[in-house]
C-alpha positions, 0 to 999 in steps of 0.5 A: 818678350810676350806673354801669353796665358791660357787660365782656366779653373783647373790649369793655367797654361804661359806661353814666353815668346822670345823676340826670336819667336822661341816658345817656352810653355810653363803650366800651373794651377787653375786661377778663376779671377772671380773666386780670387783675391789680388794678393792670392792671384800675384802670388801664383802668378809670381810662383809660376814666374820665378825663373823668367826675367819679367823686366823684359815683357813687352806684351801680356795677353791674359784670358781667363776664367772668371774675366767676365767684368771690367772690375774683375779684369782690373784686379788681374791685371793688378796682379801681373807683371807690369808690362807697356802693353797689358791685355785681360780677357775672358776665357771665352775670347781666347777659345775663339781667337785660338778657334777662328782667329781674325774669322767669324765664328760660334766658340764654345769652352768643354772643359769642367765648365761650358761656355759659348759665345758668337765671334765677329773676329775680334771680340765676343759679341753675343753670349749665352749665360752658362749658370755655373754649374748648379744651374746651367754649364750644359755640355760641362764635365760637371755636367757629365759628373752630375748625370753619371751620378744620377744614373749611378744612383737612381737606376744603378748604372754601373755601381759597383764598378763606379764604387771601386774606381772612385774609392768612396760610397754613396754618403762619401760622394754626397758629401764631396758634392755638398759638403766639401770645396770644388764640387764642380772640379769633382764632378768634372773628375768623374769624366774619366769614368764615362770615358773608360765606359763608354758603351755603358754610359751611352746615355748619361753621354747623350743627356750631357750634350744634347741640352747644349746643342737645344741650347745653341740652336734656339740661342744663336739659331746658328748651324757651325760651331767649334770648341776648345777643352779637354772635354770636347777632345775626349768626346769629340766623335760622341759630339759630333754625332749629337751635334749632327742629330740636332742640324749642328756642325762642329767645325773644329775641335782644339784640346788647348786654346795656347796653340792657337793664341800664340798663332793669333798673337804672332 
């Protein structure tokens, strides 16, 4: 039996394959390796586990958020099951190998977080920094949040609504952004605004991707590019156009990269 997992900051996604190739998927909450300690991590682990006999897995295939060093991959795989065969990865290897498979390719991560990196079919070869949040994730739902704030707040882009909608005031909205955890899953959430907006926040769409592309041909000096998120599924006709406007073509566009990983691991 294998498992293969999808563990992104705000979801973590299992895939059981059988030896029969039958897929049961399980969901549970985001686990980034980097802010987790050993024994918070087996216990989510163990949670989303409960009714899976884990004395039969032969394969485990972890790509998370978060798993960007030999140490960090280290303490996940301290946490998982025990397996003959235990891989820990970054969550950019899964987006390309769920992307592009045993291909060549540029992948990109949209989801609250942004991340890219160039692909020779089998690992990560070269990686643009994405800064966290604060200083970089250009592209990033937690991007899109902080720019729909700027415009809310500085020039009045639909305050009034973006108030009722959000339930919560402008020291309310400082506060959740400085004062209280999770500010980038906050940001991220106010996505869903923009999105029921979209012909008023036109340009608070355009300043979140634009950086991006600036980025990728500057970075990589490539032309292709594909990504995997919620983010880029949500937007994906307003990414493709400023992809467009900046000699960018985006070659596909995966919500999910589990899908994929199953595809890849099969």
């Amino acid at each position: 039996m294998k498992l293969i997992v999808d563990a992104g900051g705000t979801k973590t996604e299992w895939a059981i394959v059988n030896s029969d190739s039958a897929v049961q998927i399980k969901t549970c909450t985001g686990v980034n390796a980097l802010l987790y300690d050993v024994d918070t991590m087996k216990s989510t682990f163990a949670d989303a586990l409960c009714d899976v006999d884990t004395s039969d897995l032969t394969e485990i295939y972890y790509y998370g958020a978060g798993c960007a060093t030999e140490t960090v991959c280290n303490k996940v795989m301290q946490a998982l099951p025990k397996a003959p065969v235990v891989q820990v990865n970054s969550d950019l290897l899964g987006a390309a190998r769920a992307l592009f498979g045993s291909r060549k390719g540029l992948a990109g991560i949209m989801g609250t977080g942004s991340n890219t990196g160039l692909y020779d079919g089998t690992n990560i070869i070269k990686n643009m920094p994405p800064l966290g949040f604060i200083l970089g994730d250009e592209g990033s739902g937690a991007a899109m949040g902080r720019e729909l704030l700027r415009k809310v707040y500085r020039f009045g882009l639909l305050r009034n609504e973006f108030e009722q909608w959000l339930k919560a005031d402008y020291g309310e909205v400082l506060r959740k952004v400085y004062r209280e955890p999770g500010a980038n899953q906050f940001l991220g959430s106010l996505t869903r605004f923009v999105s029921e907006h979209r012909r008023e926040c036109q340009e608070v769409i355009s300043n979140t991707f634009t950086p991006l592309f600036v980025h990728i041909k500057e970075y990589y000096g490539l032309e292709e590019v594909g990504f995997v998120g919620g983010l880029a599924d949500t937007f994906s006709s307003e990414i493709c156009e400023i992809a467009g406007l900046h000699g960018i073509t985006v070659t596909k566009i995966l919500k999910r990269p589990i899908p994929g990983l199953i595809e890849y691991h099969t």
